[in-house]
N, C-alpha and C positions, 0 to 999 in steps of 0.2 A: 504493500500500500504506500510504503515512504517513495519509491519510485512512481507512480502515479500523483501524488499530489505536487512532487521536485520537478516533473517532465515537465508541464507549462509554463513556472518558472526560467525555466532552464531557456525554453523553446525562444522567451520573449526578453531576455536580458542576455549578456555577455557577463557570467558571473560564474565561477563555480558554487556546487551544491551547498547551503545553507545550513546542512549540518555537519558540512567537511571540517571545519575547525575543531568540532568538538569529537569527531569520529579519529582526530590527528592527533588531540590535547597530548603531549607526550611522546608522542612519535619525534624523532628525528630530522631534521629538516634538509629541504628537496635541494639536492646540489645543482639543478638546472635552474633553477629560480623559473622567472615571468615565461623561459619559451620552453619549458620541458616537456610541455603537450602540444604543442608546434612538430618537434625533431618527434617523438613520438608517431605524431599522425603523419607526416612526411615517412617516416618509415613503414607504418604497414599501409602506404599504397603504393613505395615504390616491390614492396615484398609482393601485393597483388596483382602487381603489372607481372611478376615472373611465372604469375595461374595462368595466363591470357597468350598463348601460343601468336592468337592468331591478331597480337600487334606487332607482334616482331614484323611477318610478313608486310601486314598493311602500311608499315610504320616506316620498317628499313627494308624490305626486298622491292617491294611495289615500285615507288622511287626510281632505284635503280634500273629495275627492266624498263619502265617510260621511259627513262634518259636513255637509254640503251637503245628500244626502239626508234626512240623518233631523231637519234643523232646520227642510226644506219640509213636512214630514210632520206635526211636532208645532208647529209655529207656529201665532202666535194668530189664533185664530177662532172665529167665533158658535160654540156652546152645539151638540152632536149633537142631531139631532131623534131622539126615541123614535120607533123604529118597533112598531106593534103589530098583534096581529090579532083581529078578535072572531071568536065562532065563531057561526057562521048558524044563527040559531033567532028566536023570536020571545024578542022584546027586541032584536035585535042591530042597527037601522035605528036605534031610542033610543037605543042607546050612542053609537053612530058621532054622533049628533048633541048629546048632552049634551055630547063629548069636544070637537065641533067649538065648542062656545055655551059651551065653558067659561074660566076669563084665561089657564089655561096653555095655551091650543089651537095658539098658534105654533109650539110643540114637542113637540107630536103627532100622527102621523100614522097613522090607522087604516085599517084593512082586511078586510071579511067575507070569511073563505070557511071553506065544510064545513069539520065538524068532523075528519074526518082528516087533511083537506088543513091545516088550522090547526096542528095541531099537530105533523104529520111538517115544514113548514115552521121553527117555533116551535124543533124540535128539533135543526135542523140550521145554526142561528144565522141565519135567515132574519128573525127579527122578535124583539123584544129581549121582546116580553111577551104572550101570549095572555090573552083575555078570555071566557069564560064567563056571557052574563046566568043568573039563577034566578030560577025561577017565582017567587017571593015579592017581585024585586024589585033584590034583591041582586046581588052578583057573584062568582067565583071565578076568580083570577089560577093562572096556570100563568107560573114564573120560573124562571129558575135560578140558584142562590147563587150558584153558579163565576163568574158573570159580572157584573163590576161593570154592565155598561151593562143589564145583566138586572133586577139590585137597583135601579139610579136610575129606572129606568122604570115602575118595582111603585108606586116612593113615587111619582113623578109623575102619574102617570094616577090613581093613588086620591086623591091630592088634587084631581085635574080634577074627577071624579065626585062628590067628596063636595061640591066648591063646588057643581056644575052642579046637584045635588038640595039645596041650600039651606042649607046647613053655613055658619057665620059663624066665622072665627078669632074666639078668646079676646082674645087678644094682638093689639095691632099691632106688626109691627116694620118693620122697613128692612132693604135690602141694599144695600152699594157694592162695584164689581167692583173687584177691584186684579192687576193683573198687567203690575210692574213688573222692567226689566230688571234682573236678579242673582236673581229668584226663577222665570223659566221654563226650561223641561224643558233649551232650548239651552245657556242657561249652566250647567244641571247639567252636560252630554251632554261639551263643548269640554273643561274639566281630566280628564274622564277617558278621550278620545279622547287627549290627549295625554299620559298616563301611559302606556295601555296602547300607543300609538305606541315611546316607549320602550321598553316591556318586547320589541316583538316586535322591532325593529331591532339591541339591546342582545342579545337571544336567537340569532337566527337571523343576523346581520349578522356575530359573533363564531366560534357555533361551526361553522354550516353552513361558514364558510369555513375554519375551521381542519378541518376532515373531509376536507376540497373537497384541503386542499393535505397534509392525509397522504396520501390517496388516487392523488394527483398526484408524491406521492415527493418534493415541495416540500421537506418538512420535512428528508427526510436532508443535504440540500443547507444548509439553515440549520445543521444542526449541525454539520458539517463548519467552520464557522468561528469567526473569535473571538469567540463572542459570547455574552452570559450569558443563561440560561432566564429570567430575571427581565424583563430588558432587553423579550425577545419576547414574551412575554406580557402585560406592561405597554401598552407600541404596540397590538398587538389591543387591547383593552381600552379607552386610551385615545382611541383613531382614533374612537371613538364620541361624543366630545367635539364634533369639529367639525361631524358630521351632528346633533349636538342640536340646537346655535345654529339654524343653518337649521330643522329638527322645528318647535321653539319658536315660532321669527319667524314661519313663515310659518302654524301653523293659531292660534297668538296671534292675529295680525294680521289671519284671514280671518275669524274670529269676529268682533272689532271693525269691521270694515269694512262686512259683510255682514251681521251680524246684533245689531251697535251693544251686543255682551257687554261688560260694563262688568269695565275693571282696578284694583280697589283700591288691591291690594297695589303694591309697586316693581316695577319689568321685573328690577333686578338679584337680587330674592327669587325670582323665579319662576326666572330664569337659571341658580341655584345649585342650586337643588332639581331642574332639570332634570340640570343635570350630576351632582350625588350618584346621582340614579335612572338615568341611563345607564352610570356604572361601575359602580352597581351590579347591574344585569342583564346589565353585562360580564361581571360576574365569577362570575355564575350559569351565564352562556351558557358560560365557560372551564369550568367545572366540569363544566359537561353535556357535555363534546365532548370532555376531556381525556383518554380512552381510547378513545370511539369509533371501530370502524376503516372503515363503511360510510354513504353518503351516507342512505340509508335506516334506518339503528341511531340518526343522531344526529336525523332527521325526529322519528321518534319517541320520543327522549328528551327531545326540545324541546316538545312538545304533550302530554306526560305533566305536564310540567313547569307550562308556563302556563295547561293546561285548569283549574284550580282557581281560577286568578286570573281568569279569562277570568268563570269562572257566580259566584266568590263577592267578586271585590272592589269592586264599586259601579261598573263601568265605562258600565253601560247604565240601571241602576236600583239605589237604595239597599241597602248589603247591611244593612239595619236588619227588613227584612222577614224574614229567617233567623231563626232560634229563638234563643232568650235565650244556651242553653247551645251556642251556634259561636260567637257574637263573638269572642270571647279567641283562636279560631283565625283567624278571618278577618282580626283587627285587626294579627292576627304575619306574615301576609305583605306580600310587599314592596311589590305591587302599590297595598294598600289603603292603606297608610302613603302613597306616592305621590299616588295619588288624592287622600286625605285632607289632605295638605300641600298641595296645587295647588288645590285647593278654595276650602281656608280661603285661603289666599293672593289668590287671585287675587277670589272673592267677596267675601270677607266683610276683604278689608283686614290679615290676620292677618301679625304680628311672626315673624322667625325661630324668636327665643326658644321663643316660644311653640307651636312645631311641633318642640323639640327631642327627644323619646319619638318621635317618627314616624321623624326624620331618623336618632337611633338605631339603630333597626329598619332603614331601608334601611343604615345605616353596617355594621352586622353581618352583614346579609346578604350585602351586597359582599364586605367584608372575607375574612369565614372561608372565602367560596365562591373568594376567590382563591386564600387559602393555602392550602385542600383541591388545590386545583387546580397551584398548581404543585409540591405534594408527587406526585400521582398522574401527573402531565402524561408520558405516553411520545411520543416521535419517530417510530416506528414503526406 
């Protein structure tokens, strides 16, 4: 009965239990003082991460094989050959052979067939450009804007054509290829595979499990003791510190190894901004689950939550492509600010200092989404 009438108590103040003093009168006193249920609870949830197999996978292999794939995917290599199609008429045996005698004919590759079959093909992304001879001599391109490899192919093959019918440049110029490491797609792809690493480990690592263990009646059981709602939610929160270190080292390090991503910046600059960005989508995740009562209420309050950061923070491709007037929104969430810091850091060699507005941004987002969270946070 004495834990029944201590539990709401407990539930609605920051205090230990009320007749802790007198249950201690004599007892010896605690060598940890004010944080010994702090290091406490930091320890049995980093003890419950080692029940949970399957965040290793989610946590540290997932990561990995993403970067793995999409760096085999976009790694460097010769130039796409345009594929095209002429349509079967008279002139179309002249094309195919101007295109073949022309200097760009390495990186074109033609093909006749009827006119319907060319362009039901043409239409369904089967050949990046169809080709129409005209009776006078001329040509007519059938492209589609939508498609960059549609556009590059229009300009290509009309410059084959125009050389191969005797067209002389104005101009001479030169081209020199440069694609060196810190400006390909990989070393975009690696800081932002590992912000958004954070966001979802910091997300769902936090609150799925705090749902996990109201659901489990965990909780009534924590309050029932001496122990401050600060204390516990801080541990949550912080536990996410030492899955960082690991996060960091090892998709840092499998970029370096693997695919020779160059580190400007210091290990200890990139270290820090990892830790800021993991309490801080701690403290997002505490906010998202703080009332939650069902493993399925907080699924979807967590993908409500990151789908915006997922399409608009730069994690896969530049959020510079969005319209003038989203910036100012995309640049406020926490994600982009991440990204944005680990970037400049790690590419371009970029000072703390000078990522202080970013670190801001994630500082407040943490912040407020903590103290939201343990004003609302119920036990039940």
């Amino acid at each position: 009965m004495a834990t029944e009438t201590t539990a709401p108590k407990a539930r609605d103040a920051e205090r230990v239990l009320p007749n802790e003093s007198a249950q201690n009168a004599g007892a010896p006193k605690r060598r940890n003082g004010r944080w010994s249920g702090y290091w406490q609870l930091l320890k049995v949830r980093l003890l419950e991460l080692k029940r949970e197999p399957e965040v290793v996978f989610w946590v540290f292999v997932f990561p990995l094989l993403l970067a793995l794939g999409l760096g085999i995917a976009f790694r460097n290599k010769p130039a796409d050959i345009s594929s095209v199609v002429v349509i079967a008429g008279e002139g179309a045996q002249k094309t195919v052979a101007m295109l073949e005698n022309s200097p760009q004919h390495s990186g074109i590759r033609a093909r006749v067939l009827e006119r319907d079959a060319a362009l039901k093909a043409f239409h369904f992304g089967k050949f990046d450009l169809a080709i129409e001879p005209q009776t006078d001599g001329g040509f007519k391109y059938y492209y589609d804007p939508a498609r960059p490899e549609s556009v590059l192919s229009r300009a290509e093959v009309d410059a084959a054509l125009q050389s191969a019918a005797g067209r002389k440049d104005a101009i001479a110029t030169s081209t020199e290829a440069s694609s060196e490491p810190g400006s390909r797609y990989i070393d975009f792809l690696i800081p932002g595979l590992l912000g958004m690493n954070l966001m979802n480990s910091g997300m769902w690592g936090i609150g799925f499990a705090l749902v996990e263990m109201r659901q489990r009646k965990l909780l009534k059981r924590f309050v029932a003791t001496p122990m401050r709602r600060t204390d516990f939610l801080l541990a949550l929160t912080s536990s996410r510190l030492v899955l960082m270190v690991i996060e960091v080292g090892l998709l840092l390090g499998f970029g370096v190894v693997v695919f020779h991503m160059p580190v400007l910046g210091s290990i200890f600059s990139v270290m820090l901004l990892g830790a800021i960005g993991a309490v801080s989508f701690g403290g997002i995740g505490l906010l998202t689950a703080c009332r939650a009562q069902k493993i399925e209420s907080v699924s979807g309050l967590i993908n409500l939550v990151m789908m915006p950061m997922w399409i608009f923070s730069g994690v896969f491709f530049s959020y510079e492509r969005f319209p003038a007037i989203t910036q100012i929104f995309i640049k406020a969430l926490p994600l982009t600010a991440l990204n944005d810091a680990l970037r400049a850091t790690i590419i371009e060699g970029a000072s703390l200092a000078s990522q202080s507005g970013r670190l801001l941004v994630l500082v407040l987002w943490g912040g407020i989404s903590f103290v939201l969270a343990l004003k609302w946070f119920r036990w039940t």
